[in-house]
C-alpha positions in Angstrom: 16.8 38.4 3.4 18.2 36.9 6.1 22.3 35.6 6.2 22.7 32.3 8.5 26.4 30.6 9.0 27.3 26.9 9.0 31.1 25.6 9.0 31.0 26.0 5.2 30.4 29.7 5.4 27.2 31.8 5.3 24.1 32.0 2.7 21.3 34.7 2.5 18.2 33.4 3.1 14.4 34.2 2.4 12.9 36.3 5.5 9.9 34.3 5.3 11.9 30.7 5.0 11.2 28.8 8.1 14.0 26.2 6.6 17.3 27.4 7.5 21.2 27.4 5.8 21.4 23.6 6.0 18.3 22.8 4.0 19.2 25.5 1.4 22.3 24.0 0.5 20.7 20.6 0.6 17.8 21.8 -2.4 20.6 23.2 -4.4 22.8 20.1 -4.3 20.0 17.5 -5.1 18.7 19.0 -7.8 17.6 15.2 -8.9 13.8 13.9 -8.2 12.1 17.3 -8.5 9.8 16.2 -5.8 9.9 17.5 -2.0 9.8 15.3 1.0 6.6 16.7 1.4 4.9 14.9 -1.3 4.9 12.0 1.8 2.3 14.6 4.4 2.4 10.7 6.9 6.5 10.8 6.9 6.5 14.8 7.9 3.7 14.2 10.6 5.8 11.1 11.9 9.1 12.6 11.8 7.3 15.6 14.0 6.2 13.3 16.3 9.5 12.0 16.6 10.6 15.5 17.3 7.5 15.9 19.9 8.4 13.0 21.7 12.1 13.6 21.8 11.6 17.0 23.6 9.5 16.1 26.2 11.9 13.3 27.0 14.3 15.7 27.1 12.6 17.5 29.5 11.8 15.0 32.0 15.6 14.2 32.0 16.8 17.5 32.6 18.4 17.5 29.0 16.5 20.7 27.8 14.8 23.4 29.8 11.1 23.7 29.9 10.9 26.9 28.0 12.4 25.3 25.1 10.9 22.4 25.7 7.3 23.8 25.7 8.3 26.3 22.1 9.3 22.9 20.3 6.8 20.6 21.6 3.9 23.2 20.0 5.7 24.4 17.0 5.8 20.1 16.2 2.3 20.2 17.2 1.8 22.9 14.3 3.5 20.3 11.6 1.3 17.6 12.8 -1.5 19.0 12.8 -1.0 19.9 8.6 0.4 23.3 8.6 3.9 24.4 7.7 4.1 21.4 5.1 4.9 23.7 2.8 8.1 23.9 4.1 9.9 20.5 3.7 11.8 21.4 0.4 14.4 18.6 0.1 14.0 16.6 -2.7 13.3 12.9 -1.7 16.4 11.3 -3.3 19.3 12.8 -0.7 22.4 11.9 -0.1 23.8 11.8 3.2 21.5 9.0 5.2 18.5 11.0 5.4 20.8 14.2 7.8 18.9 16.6 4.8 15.4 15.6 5.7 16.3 15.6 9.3 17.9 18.9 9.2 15.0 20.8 6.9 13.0 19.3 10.5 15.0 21.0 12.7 15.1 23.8 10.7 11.7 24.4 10.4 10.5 23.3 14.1 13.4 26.0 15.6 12.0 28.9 13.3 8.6 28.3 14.7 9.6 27.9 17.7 11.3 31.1 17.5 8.2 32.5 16.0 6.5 31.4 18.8 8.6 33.0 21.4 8.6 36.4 19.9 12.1 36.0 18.4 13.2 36.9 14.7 14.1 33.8 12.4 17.5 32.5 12.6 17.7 33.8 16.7 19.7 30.2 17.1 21.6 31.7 20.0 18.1 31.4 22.0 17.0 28.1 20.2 18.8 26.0 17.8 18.3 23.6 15.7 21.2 21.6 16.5 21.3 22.2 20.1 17.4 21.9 21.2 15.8 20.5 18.3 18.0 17.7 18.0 19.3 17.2 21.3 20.1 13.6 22.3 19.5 12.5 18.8 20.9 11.8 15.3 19.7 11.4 11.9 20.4 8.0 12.1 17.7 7.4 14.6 15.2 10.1 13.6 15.4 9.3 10.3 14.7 5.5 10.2 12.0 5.6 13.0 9.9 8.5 11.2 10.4 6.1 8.3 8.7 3.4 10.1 6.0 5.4 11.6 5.1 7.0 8.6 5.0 3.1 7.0 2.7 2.0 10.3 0.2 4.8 8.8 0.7 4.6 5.1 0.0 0.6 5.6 -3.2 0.9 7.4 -4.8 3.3 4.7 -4.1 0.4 2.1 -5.3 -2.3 4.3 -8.5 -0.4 4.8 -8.9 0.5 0.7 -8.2 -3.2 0.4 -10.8 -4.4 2.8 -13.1 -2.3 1.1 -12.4 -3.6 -1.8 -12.7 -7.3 -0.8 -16.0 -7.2 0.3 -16.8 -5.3 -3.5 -15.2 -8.8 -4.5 -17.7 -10.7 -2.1 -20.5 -8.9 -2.9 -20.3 -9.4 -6.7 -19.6 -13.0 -5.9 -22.9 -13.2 -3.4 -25.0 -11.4 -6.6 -23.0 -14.2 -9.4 -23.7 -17.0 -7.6 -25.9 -18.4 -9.7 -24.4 -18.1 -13.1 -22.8 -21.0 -13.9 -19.9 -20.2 -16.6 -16.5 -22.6 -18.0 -13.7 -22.9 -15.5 -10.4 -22.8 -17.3 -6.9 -23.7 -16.9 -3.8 -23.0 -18.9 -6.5 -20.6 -21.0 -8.4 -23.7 -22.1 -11.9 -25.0 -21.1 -11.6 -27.0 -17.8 -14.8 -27.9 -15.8 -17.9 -26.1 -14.7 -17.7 -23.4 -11.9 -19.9 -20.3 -11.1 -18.9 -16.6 -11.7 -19.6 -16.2 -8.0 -16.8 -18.8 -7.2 -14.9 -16.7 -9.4 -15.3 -13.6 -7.5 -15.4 -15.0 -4.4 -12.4 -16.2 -4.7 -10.6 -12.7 -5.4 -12.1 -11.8 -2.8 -10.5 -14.2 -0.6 -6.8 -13.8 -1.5 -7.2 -9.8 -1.0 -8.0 -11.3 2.9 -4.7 -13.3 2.8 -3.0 -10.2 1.5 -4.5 -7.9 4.3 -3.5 -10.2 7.0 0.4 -10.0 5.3 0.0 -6.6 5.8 -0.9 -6.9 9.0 2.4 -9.3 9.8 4.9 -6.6 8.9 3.5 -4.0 11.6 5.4 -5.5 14.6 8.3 -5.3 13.0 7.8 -1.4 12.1 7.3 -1.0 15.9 10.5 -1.7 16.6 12.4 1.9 16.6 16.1 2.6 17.2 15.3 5.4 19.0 18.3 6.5 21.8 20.8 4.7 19.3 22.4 8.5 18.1 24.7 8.1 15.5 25.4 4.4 15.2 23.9 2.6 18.6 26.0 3.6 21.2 23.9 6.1 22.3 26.6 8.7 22.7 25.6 12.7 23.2 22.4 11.1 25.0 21.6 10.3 28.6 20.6 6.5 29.4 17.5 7.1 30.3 16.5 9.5 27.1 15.6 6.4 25.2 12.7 4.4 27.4 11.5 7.8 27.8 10.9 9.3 24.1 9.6 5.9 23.4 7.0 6.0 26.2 6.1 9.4 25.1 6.2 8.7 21.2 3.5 6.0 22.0 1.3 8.3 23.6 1.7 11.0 21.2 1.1 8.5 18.2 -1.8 6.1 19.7 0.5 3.0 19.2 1.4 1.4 22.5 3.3 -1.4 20.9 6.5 0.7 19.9 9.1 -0.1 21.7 13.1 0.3 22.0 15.4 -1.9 19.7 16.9 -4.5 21.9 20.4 -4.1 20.2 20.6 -0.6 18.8 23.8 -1.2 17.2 22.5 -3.6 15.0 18.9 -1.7 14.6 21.0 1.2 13.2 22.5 -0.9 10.5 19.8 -3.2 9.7 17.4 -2.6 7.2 15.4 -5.8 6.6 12.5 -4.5 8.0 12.7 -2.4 4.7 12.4 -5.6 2.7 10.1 -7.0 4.1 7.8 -4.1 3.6 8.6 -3.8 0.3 7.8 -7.9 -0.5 4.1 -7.6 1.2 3.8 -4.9 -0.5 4.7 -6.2 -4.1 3.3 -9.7 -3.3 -0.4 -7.6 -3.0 0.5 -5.9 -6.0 1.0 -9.1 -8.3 -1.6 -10.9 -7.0 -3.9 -7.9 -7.5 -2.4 -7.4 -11.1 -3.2 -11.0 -12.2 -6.6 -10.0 -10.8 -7.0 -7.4 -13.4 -5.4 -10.1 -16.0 -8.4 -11.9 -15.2 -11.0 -9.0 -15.6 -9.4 -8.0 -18.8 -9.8 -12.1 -19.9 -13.1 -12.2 -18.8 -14.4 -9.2 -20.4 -12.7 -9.4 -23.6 -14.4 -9.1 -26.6 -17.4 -7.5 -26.4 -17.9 -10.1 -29.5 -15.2 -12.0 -30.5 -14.0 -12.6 -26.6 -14.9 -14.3 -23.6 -17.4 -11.8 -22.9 -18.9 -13.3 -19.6 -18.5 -10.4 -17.6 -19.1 -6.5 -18.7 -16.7 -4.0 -17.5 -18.3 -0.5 -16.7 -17.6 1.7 -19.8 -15.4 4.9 -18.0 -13.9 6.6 -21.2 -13.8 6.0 -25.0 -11.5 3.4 -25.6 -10.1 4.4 -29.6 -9.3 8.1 -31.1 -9.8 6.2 -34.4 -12.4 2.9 -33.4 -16.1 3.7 -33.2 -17.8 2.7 -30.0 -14.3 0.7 -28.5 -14.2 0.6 -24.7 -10.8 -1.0 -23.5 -10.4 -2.0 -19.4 -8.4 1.2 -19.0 -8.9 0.6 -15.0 -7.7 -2.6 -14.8 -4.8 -1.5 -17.0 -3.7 1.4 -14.7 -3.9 -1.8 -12.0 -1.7 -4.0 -13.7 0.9 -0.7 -14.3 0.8 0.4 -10.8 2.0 -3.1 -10.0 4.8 -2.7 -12.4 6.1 0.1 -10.7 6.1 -1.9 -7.6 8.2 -4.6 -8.3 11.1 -2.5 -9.7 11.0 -0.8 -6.6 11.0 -3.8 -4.2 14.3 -4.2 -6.7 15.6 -0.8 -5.2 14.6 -1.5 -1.7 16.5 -4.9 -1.7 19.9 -3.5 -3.7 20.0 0.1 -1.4 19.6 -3.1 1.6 22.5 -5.0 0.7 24.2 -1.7 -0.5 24.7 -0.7 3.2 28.0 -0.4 4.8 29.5 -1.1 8.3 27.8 0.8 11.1 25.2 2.5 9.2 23.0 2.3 5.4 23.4 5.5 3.5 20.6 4.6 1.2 17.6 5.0 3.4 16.3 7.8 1.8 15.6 6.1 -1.6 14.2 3.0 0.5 12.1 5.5 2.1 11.2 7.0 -1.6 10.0 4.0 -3.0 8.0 2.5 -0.3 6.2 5.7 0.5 5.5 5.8 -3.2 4.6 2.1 -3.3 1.9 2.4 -0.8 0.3 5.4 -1.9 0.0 4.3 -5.4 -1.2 0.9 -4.6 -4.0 2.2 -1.9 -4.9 4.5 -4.7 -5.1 1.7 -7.2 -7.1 0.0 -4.9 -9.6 2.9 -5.1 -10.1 3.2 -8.2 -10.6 -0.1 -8.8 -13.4 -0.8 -6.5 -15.0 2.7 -7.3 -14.6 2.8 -10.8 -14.8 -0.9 -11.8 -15.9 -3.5 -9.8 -18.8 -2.2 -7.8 -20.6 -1.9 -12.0 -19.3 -5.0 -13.2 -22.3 -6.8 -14.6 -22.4 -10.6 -16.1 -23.4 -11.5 -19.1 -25.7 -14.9 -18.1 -26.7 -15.6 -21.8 -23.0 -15.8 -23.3 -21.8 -18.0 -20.2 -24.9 -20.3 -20.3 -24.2 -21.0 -23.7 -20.5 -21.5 -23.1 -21.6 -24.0 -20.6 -24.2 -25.9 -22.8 -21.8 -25.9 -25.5 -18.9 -27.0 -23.4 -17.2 -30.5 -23.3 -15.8 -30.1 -19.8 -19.1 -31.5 -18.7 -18.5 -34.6 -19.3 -16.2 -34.3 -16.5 -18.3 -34.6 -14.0 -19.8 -38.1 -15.6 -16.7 -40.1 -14.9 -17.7 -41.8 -11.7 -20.7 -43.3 -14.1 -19.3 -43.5 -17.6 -16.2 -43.8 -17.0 -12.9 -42.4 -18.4 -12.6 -44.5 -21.8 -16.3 -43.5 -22.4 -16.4 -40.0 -21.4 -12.6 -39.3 -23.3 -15.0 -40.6 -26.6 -18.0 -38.6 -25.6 -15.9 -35.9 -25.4 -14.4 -36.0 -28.9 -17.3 -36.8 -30.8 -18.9 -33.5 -29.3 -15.9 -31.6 -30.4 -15.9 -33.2 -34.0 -19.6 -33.1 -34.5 -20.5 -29.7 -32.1 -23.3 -31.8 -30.0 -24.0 -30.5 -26.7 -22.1 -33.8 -24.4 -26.1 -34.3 -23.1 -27.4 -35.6 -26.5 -24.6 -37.6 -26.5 -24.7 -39.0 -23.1 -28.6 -39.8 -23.5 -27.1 -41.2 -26.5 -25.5 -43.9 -25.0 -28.5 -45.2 -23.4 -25.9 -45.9 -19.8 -27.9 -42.8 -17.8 -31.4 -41.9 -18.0 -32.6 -38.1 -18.5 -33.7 -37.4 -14.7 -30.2 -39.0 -13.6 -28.1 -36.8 -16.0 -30.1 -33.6 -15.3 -29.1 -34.3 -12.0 -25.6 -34.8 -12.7 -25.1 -31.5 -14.7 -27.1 -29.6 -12.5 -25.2 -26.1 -11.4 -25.0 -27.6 -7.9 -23.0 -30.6 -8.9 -21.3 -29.1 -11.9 -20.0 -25.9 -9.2 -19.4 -28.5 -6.0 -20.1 -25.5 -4.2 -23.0 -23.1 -5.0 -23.2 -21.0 -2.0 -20.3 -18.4 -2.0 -20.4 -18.3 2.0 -20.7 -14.9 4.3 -19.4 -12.1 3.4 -16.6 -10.3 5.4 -18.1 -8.9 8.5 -18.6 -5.4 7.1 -21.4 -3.5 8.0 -23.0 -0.3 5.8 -22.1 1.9 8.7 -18.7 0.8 9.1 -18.0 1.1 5.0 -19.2 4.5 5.1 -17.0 5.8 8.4 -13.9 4.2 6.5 -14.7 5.7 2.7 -14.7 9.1 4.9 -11.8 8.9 6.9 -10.2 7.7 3.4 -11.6 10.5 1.5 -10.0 13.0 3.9 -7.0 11.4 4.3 -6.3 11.9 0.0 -7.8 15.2 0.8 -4.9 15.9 3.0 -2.2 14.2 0.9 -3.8 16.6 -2.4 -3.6 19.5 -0.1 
C-alpha cells in the first residue's frame, strides 16, 4: 500500500492503483450507478486528448517545462491509444460538476507519467496531478469539452449504423417494388401502394434523421476551453486557450473546433446538451414507429396482416408451439423508450443549473453517452438481424389488393364520387371484387379499367428511385471499422 494526503487527511492506497486519494474517496462516496466512467471508452479517449492538448499548450507558453510536458503528453497518449482504461473507477452519476471524473484523469495520467520517468507512484512532488496535469485548467472546462468530443465521436458511429441501415431499407424497397399491397390510414384500408413505396420510404426518413445528426456537430465544436473555473480564465495565461485549441484539433482530426466566443456564458450553458439529446430521441421515435410498422405488417402469421415475413431469430412462446413474435423490432421500440426518459433528464439537469456554472453535467453526460450507444447498437441489430431477411408475402397482399375497395379510388375522375361511394358499398355488402362491379356498370370497358387498376396507376409511382450512393466496398470498410469499434467498447 501506498498513503497519499489531500486537505481532508490521508488514505492508503493500492500500490498498483494508478488513480490516486481523490478518486478513492470519490468511488466510496458514489456508491450509486454501479457503473465506471469507463463503460464510455470515446469520453476517456476524449477527455485524454483534452489532457494531450492542454500540455503541449502549456509548453509552448512556458506554463510547464518540457520534461513534464513530454511524461504527460505520452502517458495521454497511452489512454488513447486503449490502455489503462481499466483505471477510470468513478461511477458515472458524480456529484460535484464532473471535478471526480476529471480528477480520476489526472490521477491516472500523473502515475503514468511518473511511471514513465522512473518515479514511484504518488512521487507528486516531481509531477502532480494538480499542478502539471491540470495546469491552466478546471473541471469546468475539461469536463464539458471531453463531453462534447466524446458526443462528436459517439454521433458519427450512429450516423454511420444508420446509413447502413438506410440503404437495407432501400434495397428491400428496390427488391418490393413490384408488389402492390393496401395502403392504410388510421389502421383502415386506404388506396393502393407498393411494399417497395413502403420501404422506400423508411428509408428516406432514416436520411432526414442522419442529416439532424449531422446539424448538431457544429455546435459540439464549440469548446470552452481556457474558460477555468467559470470563464474568466483565471490561473491561465491569455494565450493558453487559442493554443490547446489549435493543438486539440490536430490531435483529434477535427479542424472545426474552435474557442467559445463568450466563455462565461459557454461555462454555464448547456443547450448544446439538449439539443443532442432531441436529435437523438427524435431518431429514436421515428425509428420506433418504424418497428410499429414491421410488427403491423407482419402480424399474424394467419390471422394478421401477414404481408411481410419477419426472419424467425428465437422461439417466440415457452408454452405456444411454433410462435415466433418480432422480438427485434421489440428491443427497437424499448431502446426508444429509454431514450425519451432520458432526453427528460437532459432537459430537467439543463434548467436545473445555477448561476455561473451547471452541477448536473455528469448525469447529462450519463444519458447521452448511454443514448447513443444503445441506439447505434439498436440500429445494428435491426439491419443485421431483421431487415436484411425480411421477405414479402406477394400472395396474401395480391389478394388483399383484389379484394380491396380502395380501388375504386382511383376510378373517381371517370365514375365519379356518387357512383364510386355505391360501388364501394355494394362490394363491401356483397364481397365482389370493385372490377365486376365496375364492368358492371357498363360506364368503362375491360381494356380501359385494366388500365386504370394497373399497379402503375394504382402506386402513382412504381419506380422506388436510386438507391443512396453506397457502394459494396464502402459498406464493407464501414461494417469493419464498426465491428472494431464495439470490439473496443466490449473490451
Amino acid at each position: 500500500m501506498r498513503i497519499e494526503r489531500d486537505s481532508l487527511g490521508e488514505m492508503e492506497l493500492p500500490d498498483e492503483a494508478y488513480w490516486g486519494i481523490n478518486t478513492a474517496r470519490a468511488v466510496n462516496n458514489f456508491r450509486i450507478s454501479r457503473r465506471e466512467i469507463s463503460v464510455y471508452p470515446d469520453l476517456i479517449v476524449a477527455y485524454a486528448q483534452v489532457k494531450q492538448a492542454a500540455a503541449r499548450a502549456n509548453r509552448d507558453i512556458g506554463a510547464l517545462d518540457g520534461e513534464r510536458a513530454e511524461l504527460i503528453d505520452r502517458a495521454a497518449q497511452d489512454i488513447i491509444d486503449g490502455h489503462l482504461h481499466d483505471q477510470f473507477i468513478v461511477g458515472v452519476i458524480q456529484g460535484g460538476a464532473g471535478t471526480s471524473t476529471n480528477m480520476n484523469v489526472n490521477e491516472v495520467i500523473a502515475n503514468r507519467a511518473l511511471e514513465l520517468a522512473g518515479r514511484p507512484f504518488g512521487d507528486y512532488a516531481f509531477l502532480s496531478p494538480n499542478d502539471h496535469v491540470n495546469r491552466s485548467q478546471s473541471t469546468n472546462d475539461t469536463y464539458p469539452s471531453a463531453v462534447k468530443l466524446s458526443l462528436i465521436i459517439a454521433l458519427t458511429k450512429l450516423a454511420d449504423e444508420m446509413r447502413l441501415l438506410r440503404h437495407s431499407f432501400a434495397t428491400k424497397g428496390r427488391e418490393f417494388r413490384e408488389v402492390l399491397k393496401v395502403g392504410r390510414t388510421q389502421l383502415q384500408d386506404a388506396v393502393p401502394m407498393t411494399l417497395g413505396q413502403e420501404f422506400r420510404g423508411f428509408s428516406t426518413t432514416l436520411g432526414e434523421d442522419i442529416d439532424r445528426l449531422e446539424d448538431v456537430r457544429p455546435l459540439l465544436m464549440e469548446l470552452n476551453l481556457g474558460a477555468t473555473a467559470i470563464g474568466t480564465g483565471i490561473t491561465a495565461s491569455p494565450e493558453y486557450g487559442p493554443a490547446v485549441i489549435r493543438h486539440l484539433r490536430e490531435i483529434t482530426g477535427l479542424p472545426d473546433l474552435m474557442q467559445a466566443g463568450d466563455l462565461i456564458e459557454a461555462t454555464s450553458d448547456t443547450g448544446v446538451f439538449m439539443s443532442t439529446s432531441s436529435v437523438m430521441k427524435r431518431a429514436a421515435m421515428k425509428l420506433s414507429k418504424i418497428c410499429n410498422d414491421l410488427r403491423l405488417l407482419s402480424s399474424g402469421p394467419q390471422a394478421g396482416f401477414a404481408e411481410i415475413v419477419l426472419p424467425p431469430v428465437q422461439a417466440g412462446s415457452s408454452i405456444m408451439p411454433g410462435k415466433v413474435n418480432p422480438v427485434i423490432p421489440e428491443a427497437v421500440n424499448q431502446v426508444a423508450f429509454v431514450i425519451a426518459g432520458a432526453d427528460v433528464t437532459v432537459a430537467m439537469a439543463s434548467e436545473a443549473g445555477q448561476l455561473q456554472l451547471n452541477a448536473f453535467e455528469p448525469v447529462m453526460a450519463h444519458v447521452l453517452l448511454q443514448n447513443s450507444t444503445w441506439l447505434r447498437r439498436a440500429v445494428r441489430t435491426l439491419r443485421i438481424n431483421c431487415i436484411d431477411g425480411i421477405t414479402a408475402n406477394v400472395d396474401r397482399t395480391r389478394a388483399q389488393v383484389n379484394q380491396s375497395v380502395g380501388v375504386v379510388t382511383a376510378l373517381l375522375p371517370v365514375l365519379g364520387y356518387a357512383t364510386a361511394t355505391r360501388i364501394a358499398k355494394e362490394a363491401l355488402r356483397t364481397g365482389r371484387p370493385v372490377r365486376d362491379l365496375v364492368l358492371k356498370d357498363g360506364r368503362i370497358s375491360a381494356e380501359v379499367l385494366d388500365e386504370l387498376l394497373s399497379p402503375v396507376a394504382l402506386s402513382g409511382l412504381q419506380d422506388t428511385g436510386p438507391l443512396p450512393p453506397m457502394t459494396p466496398e464502402l459498406i464493407l470498410r464501414m461494417e469493419r471499422e464498426l465491428d472494431e469499434a464495439d470490439l473496443r467498447d466490449d473490451s
